[in-house]
N, C-alpha and C positions, 0 to 999 in steps of 0.2 A: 176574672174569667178570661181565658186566650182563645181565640179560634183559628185554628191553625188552617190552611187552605192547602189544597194538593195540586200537582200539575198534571192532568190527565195524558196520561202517555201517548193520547193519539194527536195530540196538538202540534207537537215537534214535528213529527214526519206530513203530520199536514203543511205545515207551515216551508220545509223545506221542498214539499213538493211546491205548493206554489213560486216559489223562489225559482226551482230549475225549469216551471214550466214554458215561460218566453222561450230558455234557450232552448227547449225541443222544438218548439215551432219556429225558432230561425235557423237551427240545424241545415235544413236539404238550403239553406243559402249559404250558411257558412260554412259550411264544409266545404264543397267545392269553390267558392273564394278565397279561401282562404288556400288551400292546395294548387289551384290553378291561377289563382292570381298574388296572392304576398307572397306565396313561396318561388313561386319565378322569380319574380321582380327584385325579389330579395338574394336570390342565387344571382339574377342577373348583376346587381350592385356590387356584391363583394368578387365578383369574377373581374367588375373593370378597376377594383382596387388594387389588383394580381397581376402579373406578367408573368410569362413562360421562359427561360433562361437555360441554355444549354453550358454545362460545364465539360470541363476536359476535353476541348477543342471540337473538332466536326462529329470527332463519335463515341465524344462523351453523353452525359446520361441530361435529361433536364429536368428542372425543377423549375416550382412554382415560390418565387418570392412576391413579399410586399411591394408594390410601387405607388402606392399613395395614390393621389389625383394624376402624375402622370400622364395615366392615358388620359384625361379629360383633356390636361393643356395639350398632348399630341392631335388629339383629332380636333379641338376648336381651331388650332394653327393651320389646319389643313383647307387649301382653297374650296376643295368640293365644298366645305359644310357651307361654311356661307354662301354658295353659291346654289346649293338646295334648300336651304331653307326659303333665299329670298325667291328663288323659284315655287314653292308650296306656298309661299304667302301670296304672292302675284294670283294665283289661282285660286286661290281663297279667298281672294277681295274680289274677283270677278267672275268666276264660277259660283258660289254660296248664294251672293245676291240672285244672278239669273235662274237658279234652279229652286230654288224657295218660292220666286214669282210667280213661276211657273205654274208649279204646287197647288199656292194658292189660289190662282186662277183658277186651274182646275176643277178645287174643292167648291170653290163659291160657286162656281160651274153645274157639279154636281146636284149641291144642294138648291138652290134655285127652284122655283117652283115651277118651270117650265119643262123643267129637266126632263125625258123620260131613256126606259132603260137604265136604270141609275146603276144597278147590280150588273148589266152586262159593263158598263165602261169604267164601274171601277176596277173589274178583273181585269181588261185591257190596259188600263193605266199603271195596271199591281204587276203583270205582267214580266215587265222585263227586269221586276228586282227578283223576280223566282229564277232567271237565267244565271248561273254561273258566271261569274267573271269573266275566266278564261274563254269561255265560250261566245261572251260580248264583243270582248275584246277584239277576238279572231274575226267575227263577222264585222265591226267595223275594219278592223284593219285591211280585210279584202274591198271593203268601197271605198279605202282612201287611194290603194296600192294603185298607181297611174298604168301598171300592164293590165291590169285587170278590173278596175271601175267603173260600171255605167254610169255611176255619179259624175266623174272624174270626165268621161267622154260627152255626158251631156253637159258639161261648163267647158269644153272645149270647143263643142259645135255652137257655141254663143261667142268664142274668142275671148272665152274667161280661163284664164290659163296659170293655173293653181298648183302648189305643190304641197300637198293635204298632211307629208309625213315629211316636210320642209322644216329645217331650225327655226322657220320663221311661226310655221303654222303646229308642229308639232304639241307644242303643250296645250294648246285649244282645241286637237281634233282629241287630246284626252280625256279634253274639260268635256266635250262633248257626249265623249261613251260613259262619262262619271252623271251628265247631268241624265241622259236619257236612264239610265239604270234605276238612281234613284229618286228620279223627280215622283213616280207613281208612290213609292213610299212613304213620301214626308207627303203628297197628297195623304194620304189614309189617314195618318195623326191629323192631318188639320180637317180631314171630312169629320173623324170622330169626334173630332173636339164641335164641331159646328153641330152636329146633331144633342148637344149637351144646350147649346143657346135655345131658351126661354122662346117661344114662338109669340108670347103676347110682346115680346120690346117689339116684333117685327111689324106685328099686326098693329102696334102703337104709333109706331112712328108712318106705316101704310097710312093709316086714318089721321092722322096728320099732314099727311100729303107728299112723305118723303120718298120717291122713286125706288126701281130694284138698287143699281149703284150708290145711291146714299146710305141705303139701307146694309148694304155690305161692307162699304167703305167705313160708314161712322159706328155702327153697331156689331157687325158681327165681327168685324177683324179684331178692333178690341177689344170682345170679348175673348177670342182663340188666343189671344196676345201669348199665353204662357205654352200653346201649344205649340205658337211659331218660333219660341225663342229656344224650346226644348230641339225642334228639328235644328235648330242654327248652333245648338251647339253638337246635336251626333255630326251634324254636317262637317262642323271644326275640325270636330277629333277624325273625322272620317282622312279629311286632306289630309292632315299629317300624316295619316296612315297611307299615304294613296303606295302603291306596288304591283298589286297585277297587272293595273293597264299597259304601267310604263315597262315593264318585265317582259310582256308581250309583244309590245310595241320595239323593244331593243332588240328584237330578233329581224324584223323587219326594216327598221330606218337606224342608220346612224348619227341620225340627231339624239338618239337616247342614249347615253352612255350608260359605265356602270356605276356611277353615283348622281343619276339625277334626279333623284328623291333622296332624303334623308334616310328613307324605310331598304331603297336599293343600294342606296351605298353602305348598310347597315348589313343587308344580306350579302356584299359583295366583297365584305370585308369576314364576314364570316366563312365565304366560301374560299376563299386566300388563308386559313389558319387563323387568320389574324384576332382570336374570339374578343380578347380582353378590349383592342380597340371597337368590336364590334359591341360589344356589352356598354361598352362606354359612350359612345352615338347612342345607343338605344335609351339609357339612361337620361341622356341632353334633351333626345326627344320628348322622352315622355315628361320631364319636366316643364319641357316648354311646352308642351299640349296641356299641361293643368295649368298653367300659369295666363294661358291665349282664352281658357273657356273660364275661368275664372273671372278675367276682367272683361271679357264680352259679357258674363251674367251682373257682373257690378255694374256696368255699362248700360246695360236694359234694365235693370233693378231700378238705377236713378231716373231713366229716363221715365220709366213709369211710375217713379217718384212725383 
C-alpha cells in the first residue's frame, strides 16, 4: 500500500511571502541608500578612474578616456593634500577631545539630582545645533572680525591683543564655532544614554558611601561608554567633513585658503572644471575616514576589552 502526499498550493506563496518580507521592511532604508548613497559614491569612483581630453587642438571636440589611478597619484603628489589632511588631524586631536568633555559634563550635569529645569537647559544646550551652519559661522565671524568685535575690543582694554582670524589662531577660532555647534548634540546622546543607567547601581554605591563624583566618574561613565564612543566617532567623520566654517571663514580672513580642508580643496577643485581630480580627493577622503573610525572603534573595543 503507497500513500502518496500532495503539496498544498498555498504553502509556496506562503513561504515566498515570508522570504520577501524583511526586504519590505528594509525597503524605505534601502532604497534611498542605496540611490543616495552607493550610487553616488560609485559615480563618484569611476568619474576619478576618467579624464577629460580634448582632441584636435584648441577647438577640437573632447572626450572622456580611461586614466586608471592617475588622478589619485596627481592629487596625493599635490602639497595641499598633506597639508590638510594633517591640518584635520591636528583638529581632531584637539577639538574632539575638548567637545565630548564638555558634552559630558554637561549630561552628568543634567542628570544629577540636584539639577532643576532639566527640559529648559536641555533646549538651551540643543540650541545651537538647530542653527544653520552658515548662519553660525557668520555670527562668530562678526566677534572675531577686529573692526567690528566687542569681544576683540574687550581683550584689547586688558592689553590682550589678539588676532582671532590670525594664521596663528584661525583654525581654533573654527574649532570653536564646530565645538559650540555641536557640543549640545552629543550632550543629548549621552543624556539619553544616562537616563537608560539602572538608578539602583546609584542608590548602591550612595549607601555605600560613594559621593555624586564617584558616582559619575566610576558608574555612570561606564556605563554610557558605548554612547561616548558612538558621539566620537560621528565627531571623526564630522572633522573630515569639516567645510562650511572654513568656506565662510575664507571670505573674511586670508589665512583660509582654497584648499585648507580636504572637503574645500575638493570643492575648489570642482569649481576649476577639474571633476575627475575632484572625485579623486573625495574618494582618498572617504577612504580614510572609514579607515580613522574603524581603528578608533578597534581602539575602544580593546580598550574595553
Amino acid at each position: 500500500m503507497t500513500v502518496t502526499t500532495t503539496r498544498s498550493p498555498v504553502a509556496a506563496p506562503a513561504r515566498r511571502h515570508r522570504t520577501l518580507a524583511p526586504f519590505a521592511f528594509l525597503a524605505p532604508f534601502l532604497i534611498p541608500f542605496v540611490l543616495f548613497t552607493l550610487v553616488p559614491v560609485g559615480y563618484a569612483f569611476w568619474q576619478s578612474l576618467h579624464k577629460t581630453e580634448r582632441t584636435g587642438g584648441t577647438f577640437g571636440r573632447t572626450e572622456t578616456v580611461f586614466a586608471g589611478f592617475q588622478q589619485y597619484a596627481d592629487v596625493m603628489s599635490e602639497p595641499y593634500f598633506a597639508d590638510s589632511l594633517l591640518r584635520v588631524a591636528l583638529f581632531a586631536l584637539v577639538q574632539i577631545p575638548v567637545m565630548l568633555a564638555l558634552a559630558l559634563a554637561l549630561a552628568l550635569l543634567l542628570d544629577s539630582a540636584v539639577a532643576r529645569l532639566k527640559r529648559f537647559f536641555r533646549l538651551v544646550y540643543f540650541v545651537p545645533y538647530g542653527i544653520p551652519g552658515v548662519v553660525a559661522a557668520l555670527m562668530w565671524a562678526f566677534l572675531y572680525d577686529p573692526r567690528l568685535s566687542p569681544v576683540v575690543d574687550l581683550l584689547r582694554s586688558v592689553n590682550v591683543d589678539v588676532d582671532l582670524l590670525g594664521p596663528d589662531a584661525i583654525l581654533w577660532s573654527i574649532g570653536n564655532v564646530v565645538t559650540w555647534t555641536y557640543t549640545g548634540y552629543n550632550m543629548l546622546i549621552m543624556y539619553a544614554a544616562l537616563q537608560a543607567v539602572p538608578a539602583d547601581l546609584s542608590e548602591a554605591a550612595r549607601v555605600d558611601g560613594a559621593g555624586p563624583w564617584a558616582i559619575a566618574l566610576r558608574i555612570k561613565v561606564p556605563v554610557i561608554r558605548p554612547a561616548i564612543v558612538l558621539t566620537g566617532v560621528f565627531s571623526l567623520i564630522g572633522t573630515f567633513q569639516l567645510f562650511t566654517e572654513p568656506q565662510v571663514f575664507r571670505a573674511i580672513s586670508t589665512s583660509v585658503t582654497s584648499t585648507y580642508t580636504p572637503n574645500l580643496a575638493a570643492f575648489s577643485l570642482a569649481a576649476g572644471d577639474r571633476y575627475s581630480e575632484a572625485a579623486a580627493l573625495s574618494v582618498l577622503l572617504a577612504v580614510a575616514t572609514f579607515l580613522l573610525s574603524f581603528l578608533f572603534l578597534r581602539f575602544t573595543a580593546r580598550r574595553q576589552g
